[in-house]
C-alpha positions in Angstrom: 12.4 14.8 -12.4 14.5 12.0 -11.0 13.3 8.3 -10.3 13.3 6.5 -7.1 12.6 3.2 -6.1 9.4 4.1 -5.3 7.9 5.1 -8.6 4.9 3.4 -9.7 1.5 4.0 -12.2 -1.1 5.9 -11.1 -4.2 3.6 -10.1 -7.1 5.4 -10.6 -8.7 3.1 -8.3 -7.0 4.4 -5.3 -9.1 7.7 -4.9 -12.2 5.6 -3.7 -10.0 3.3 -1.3 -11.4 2.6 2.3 -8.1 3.4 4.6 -8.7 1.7 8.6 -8.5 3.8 11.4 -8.2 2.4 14.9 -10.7 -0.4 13.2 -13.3 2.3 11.8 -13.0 2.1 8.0 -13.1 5.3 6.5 -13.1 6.6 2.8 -10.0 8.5 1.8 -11.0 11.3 1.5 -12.6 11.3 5.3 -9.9 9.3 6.4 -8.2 11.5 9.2 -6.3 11.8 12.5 -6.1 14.7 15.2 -3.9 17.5 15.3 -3.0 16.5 18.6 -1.9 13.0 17.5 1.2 12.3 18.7 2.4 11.1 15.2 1.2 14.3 13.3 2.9 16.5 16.4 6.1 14.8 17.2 6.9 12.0 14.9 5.9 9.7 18.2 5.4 6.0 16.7 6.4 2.9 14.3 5.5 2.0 10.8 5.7 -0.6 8.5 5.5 -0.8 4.4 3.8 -3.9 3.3 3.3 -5.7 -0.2 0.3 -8.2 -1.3 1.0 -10.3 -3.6 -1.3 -13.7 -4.8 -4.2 -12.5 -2.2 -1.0 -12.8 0.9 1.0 -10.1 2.6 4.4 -11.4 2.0 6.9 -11.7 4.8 4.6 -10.5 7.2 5.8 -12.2 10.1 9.1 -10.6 10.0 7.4 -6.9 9.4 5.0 -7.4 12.7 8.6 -8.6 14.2 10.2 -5.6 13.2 7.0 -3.5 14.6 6.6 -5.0 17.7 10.3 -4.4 18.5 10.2 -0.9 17.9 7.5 -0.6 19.9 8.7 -2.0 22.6 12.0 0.1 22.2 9.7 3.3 22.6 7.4 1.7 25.2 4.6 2.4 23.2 1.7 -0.1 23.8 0.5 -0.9 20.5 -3.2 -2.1 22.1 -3.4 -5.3 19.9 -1.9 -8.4 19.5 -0.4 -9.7 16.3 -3.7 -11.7 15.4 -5.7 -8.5 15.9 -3.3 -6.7 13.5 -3.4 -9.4 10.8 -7.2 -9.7 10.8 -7.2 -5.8 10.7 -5.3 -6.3 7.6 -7.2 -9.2 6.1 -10.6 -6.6 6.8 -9.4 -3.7 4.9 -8.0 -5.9 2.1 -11.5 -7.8 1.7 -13.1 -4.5 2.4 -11.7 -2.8 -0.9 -11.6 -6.2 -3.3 -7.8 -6.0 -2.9 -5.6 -9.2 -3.7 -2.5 -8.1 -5.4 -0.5 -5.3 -6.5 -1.3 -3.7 -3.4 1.4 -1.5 -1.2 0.4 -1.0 2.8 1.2 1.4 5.4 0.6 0.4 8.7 1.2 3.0 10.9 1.4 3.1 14.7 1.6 6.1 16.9 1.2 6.6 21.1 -2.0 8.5 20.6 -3.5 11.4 21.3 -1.6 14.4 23.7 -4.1 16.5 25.6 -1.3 19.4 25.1 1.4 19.6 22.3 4.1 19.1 24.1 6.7 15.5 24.2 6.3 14.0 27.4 4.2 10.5 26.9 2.5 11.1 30.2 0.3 13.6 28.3 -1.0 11.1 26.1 -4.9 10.6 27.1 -5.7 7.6 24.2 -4.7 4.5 23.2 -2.4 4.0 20.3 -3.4 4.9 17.0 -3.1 2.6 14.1 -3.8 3.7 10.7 -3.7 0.7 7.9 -3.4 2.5 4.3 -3.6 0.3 1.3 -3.1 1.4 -2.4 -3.1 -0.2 -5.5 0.5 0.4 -6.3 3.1 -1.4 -7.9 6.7 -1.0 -8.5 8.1 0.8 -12.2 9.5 -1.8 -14.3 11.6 0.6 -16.0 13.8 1.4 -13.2 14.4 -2.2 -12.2 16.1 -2.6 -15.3 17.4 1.4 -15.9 18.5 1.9 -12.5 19.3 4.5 -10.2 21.5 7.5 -9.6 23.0 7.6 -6.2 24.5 11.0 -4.5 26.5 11.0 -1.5 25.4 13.2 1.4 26.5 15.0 4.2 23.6 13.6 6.9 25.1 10.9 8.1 23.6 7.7 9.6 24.1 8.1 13.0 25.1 6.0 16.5 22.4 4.4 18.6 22.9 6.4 21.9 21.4 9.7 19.4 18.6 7.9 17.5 19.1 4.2 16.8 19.1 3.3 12.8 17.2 0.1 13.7 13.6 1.7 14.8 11.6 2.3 12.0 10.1 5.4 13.2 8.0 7.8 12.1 10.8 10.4 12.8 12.4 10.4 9.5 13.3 14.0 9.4 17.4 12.9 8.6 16.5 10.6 5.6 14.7 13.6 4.1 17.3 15.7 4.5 19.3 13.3 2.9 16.5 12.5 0.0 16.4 16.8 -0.7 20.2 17.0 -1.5 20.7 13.9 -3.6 17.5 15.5 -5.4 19.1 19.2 -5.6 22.3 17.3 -6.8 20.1 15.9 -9.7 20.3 12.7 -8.4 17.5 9.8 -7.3 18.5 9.0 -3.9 21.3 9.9 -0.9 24.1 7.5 -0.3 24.4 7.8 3.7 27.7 7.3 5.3 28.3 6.1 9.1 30.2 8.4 11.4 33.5 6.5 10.6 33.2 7.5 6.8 32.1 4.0 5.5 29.3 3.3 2.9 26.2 2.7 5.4 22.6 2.7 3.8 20.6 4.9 1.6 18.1 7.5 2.5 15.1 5.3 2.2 16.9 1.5 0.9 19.7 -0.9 1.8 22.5 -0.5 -0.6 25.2 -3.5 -1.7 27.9 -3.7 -4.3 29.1 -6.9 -6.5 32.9 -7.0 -6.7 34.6 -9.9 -8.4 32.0 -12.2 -7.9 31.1 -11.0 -4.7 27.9 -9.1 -2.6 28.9 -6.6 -0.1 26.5 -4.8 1.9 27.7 -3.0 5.4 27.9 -3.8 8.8 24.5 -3.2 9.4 25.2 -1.5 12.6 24.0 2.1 11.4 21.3 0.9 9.1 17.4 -0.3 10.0 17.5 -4.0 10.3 15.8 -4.0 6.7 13.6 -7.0 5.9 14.6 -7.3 2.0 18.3 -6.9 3.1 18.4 -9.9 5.3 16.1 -12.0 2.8 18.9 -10.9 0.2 21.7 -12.0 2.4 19.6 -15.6 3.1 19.1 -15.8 -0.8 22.5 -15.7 -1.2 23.7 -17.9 1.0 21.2 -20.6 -0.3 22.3 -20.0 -3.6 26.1 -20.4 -2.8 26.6 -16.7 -4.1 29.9 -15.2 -2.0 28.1 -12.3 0.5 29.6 -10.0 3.1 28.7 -7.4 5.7 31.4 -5.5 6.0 32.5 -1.8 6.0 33.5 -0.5 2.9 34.3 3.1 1.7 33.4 5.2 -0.8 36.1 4.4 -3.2 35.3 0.8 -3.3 32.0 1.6 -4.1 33.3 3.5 -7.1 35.0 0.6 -8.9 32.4 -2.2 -8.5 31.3 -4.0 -11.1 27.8 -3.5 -10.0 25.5 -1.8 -7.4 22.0 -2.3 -6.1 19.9 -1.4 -3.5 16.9 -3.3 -1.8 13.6 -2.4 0.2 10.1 -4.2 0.7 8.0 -1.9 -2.1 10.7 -2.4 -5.3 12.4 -5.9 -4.2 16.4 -5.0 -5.8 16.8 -2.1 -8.0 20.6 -1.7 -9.7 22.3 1.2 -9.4 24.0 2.1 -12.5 26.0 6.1 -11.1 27.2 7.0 -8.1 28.4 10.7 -7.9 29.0 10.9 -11.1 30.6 7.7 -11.3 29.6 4.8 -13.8 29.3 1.9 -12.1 30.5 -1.1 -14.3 29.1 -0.2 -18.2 26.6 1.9 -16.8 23.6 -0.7 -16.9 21.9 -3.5 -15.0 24.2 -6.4 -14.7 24.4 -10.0 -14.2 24.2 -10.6 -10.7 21.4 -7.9 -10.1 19.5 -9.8 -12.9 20.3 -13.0 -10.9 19.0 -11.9 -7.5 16.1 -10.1 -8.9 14.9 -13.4 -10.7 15.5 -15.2 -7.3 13.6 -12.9 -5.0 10.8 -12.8 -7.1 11.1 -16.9 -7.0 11.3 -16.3 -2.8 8.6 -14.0 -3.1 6.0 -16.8 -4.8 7.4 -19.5 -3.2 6.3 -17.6 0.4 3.5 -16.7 -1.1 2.2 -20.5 -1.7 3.2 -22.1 1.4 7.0 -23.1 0.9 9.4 -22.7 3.5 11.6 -19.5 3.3 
C-alpha cells in the first residue's frame, strides 16, 4: 500500500470520541446525519481540516476566513458567527480531554432537502455543522521518506466550471485524481491546469527547490491553501528566494528538491515524480530547513507571538 500525507498511528482512543452535531454532542458511534442532508446527497457545503497543538487550534483565524468565504461564495448561511464556532470547538475539545495531537473536521453543509433533488429552495433546516475531532497525528516516517507523486489526467480546472478556491465538500475530481496515482502505484496525483502547467496535488500544495530557489504555481487553479501561503510568508521572512509562477512538468523533473504542504502533515518532500528521481532520491536541505521553521511558526502561534 502506498503512503500519503495523511498517514498516521491508530489511536485507540478515538473509538469512544464525542463528535458535535449542530451543538448536540454525540458518541461516534451514534454520531449521524440524514439521508436527506444536503452534504450526504449532493456534496452541498464547506469544510475545514484543523490541528491542535499545545491545548490551541493553530491558525485558526485564517481557516474560519477560508470557511466563511466559501460560504458566502455558495450563499450558504452558516447560522453562527465565528465566536459561536470557536466556542463550539473549545466544547468538544474540553468535552473529550483533548489538548494536542488532535486533527478536526469541521464540516458545514446547507441542511436538510425535503426532496433529493439540487435546488437550495428545497432546503427546510438550517445549516448543518458537524465538528469531528480525532486523536491523530502526522507519520514521521514520511516526513523524512517522502512521497511518490503521479501525474494525472484530471486536471485542475477554471473558475467559471467549479472554482479551485472553495473548499467544498464536492471533491469528486481530486478523487479521481487520488485513484489513478494509486492504480499507478503511486502516493498521490500531480494535477495540471488547463494550460499544461504544474498546478496542485490531489489533496496538497506542491513546490520545487531549484538552485536555491521555491517555486510553487500561480495559485490561480489551486485552493487558496492555508500551509501554502504560511510557506510562502516563512520564506520571505527568512530571506529564502520564493516564486509563484507557472512551471511545467519538465522543470519539475530536474529540481533539486520537491515538497508538498497541507494543514494535517505541515511539508512533506517528495522524493519521485513519474518515475523520476528527484535530486538523490531523499529529503533534502531546504525541505529540512522549512520543516524545522514551520514547526518554529507553528509554536510560536501557538504561545502568543505574532505570525
Amino acid at each position: 500500500m502506498g503512503k500519503s500525507t495523511h498517514d498516521y498511528q491508530m489511536d485507540p482512543r478515538n473509538a469512544t470520541i464525542l463528535i458535535d452535531i449542530n451543538g448536540d454532542l454525540k458518541r461516534r458511534e451514534q454520531a449521524m446525519v440524514s439521508v436527506f442532508d444536503s452534504g450526504f446527497m449532493l456534496g452541498d457545503g464547506v469544510w475545514e481540516g484543523l490541528r491542535v497543538h499545545h491545548g490551541k487550534v493553530v491558525f485558526l483565524d485564517l481557516h474560519l476566513d477560508r470557511l466563511f468565504e466559501g460560504a458566502k461564495a455558495i450563499d450558504l448561511d452558516i447560522g453562527l458567527s465565528r465566536a459561536q464556532i470557536e466556542e463550539r470547538i473549545s466544547h468538544v475539545l474540553r468535552a473529550n480531554g483533548m489538548v494536542d495531537g488532535v486533527h478536526i473536521r469541521l464540516m458545514v453543509t446547507r441542511g436538510l432537502r425535503s426532496t433529493p433533488y439540487q435546488d437550495p429552495r428545497v432546503v427546510v433546516t438550517p445549516a448543518t455543522v458537524v465538528i469531528i475531532p480525532e486523536y491523530k497525528q502526522a507519520s514521521p516516517e514520511t516526513a523524512v521518506s517522502g512521497l511518490r507523486l503521479y501525474t494525472v489526467y484530471v486536471r485542475r480546472g477554471r473558475p467559471d466550471v467549479q472554482d479551485p478556491k472553495l473548499n467544498s465538500h464536492s471533491k469528486l475530481n481530486c478523487i479521481q485524481a487520488c485513484i489513478q496515482a494509486n492504480k499507478a502505484g503511486a502516493d498521490e496525483g500531480l494535477m495540471l491546469d488547463p494550460q499544461g502547467f504544474v498546478a496542485t496535488c490531489n489533496s496538497t500544495h506542491f513546490f520545487i527547490v531549484r538552485k536555491g530557489e521555491v517555486w510553487t504555481s500561480t495559485g490561480d487553479y489551486c485552493l487558496g491553501g492555508i500551509t501554502r501561503g504560511l510557506l510562502i510568508k516563512l520564506c520571505r521572512m527568512h530571506s529564502i528566494p520564493v516564486f509563484e509562477k507557472n512551471f511545467t512538468l519538465t522543470q519539475a523533473y530536474s529540481a533539486d528538491e520537491a515538497f508538498v504542504t497541507g494543514t494535517f502533515a505541515g511539508l512533506t518532500p517528495c522524493i519521485e515524480i513519474d518515475g523520476r528521481v528527484i535530486g538523490d532520491g531523499k529529503r533534502g536541505p531546504m525541505v529540512k530547513r522549512l520543516q524545522d521553521l514551520y514547526k518554529q511558526m507553528i509554536d510560536e502561534s501557538v504561545n502568543g507571538a505574532a505570525v
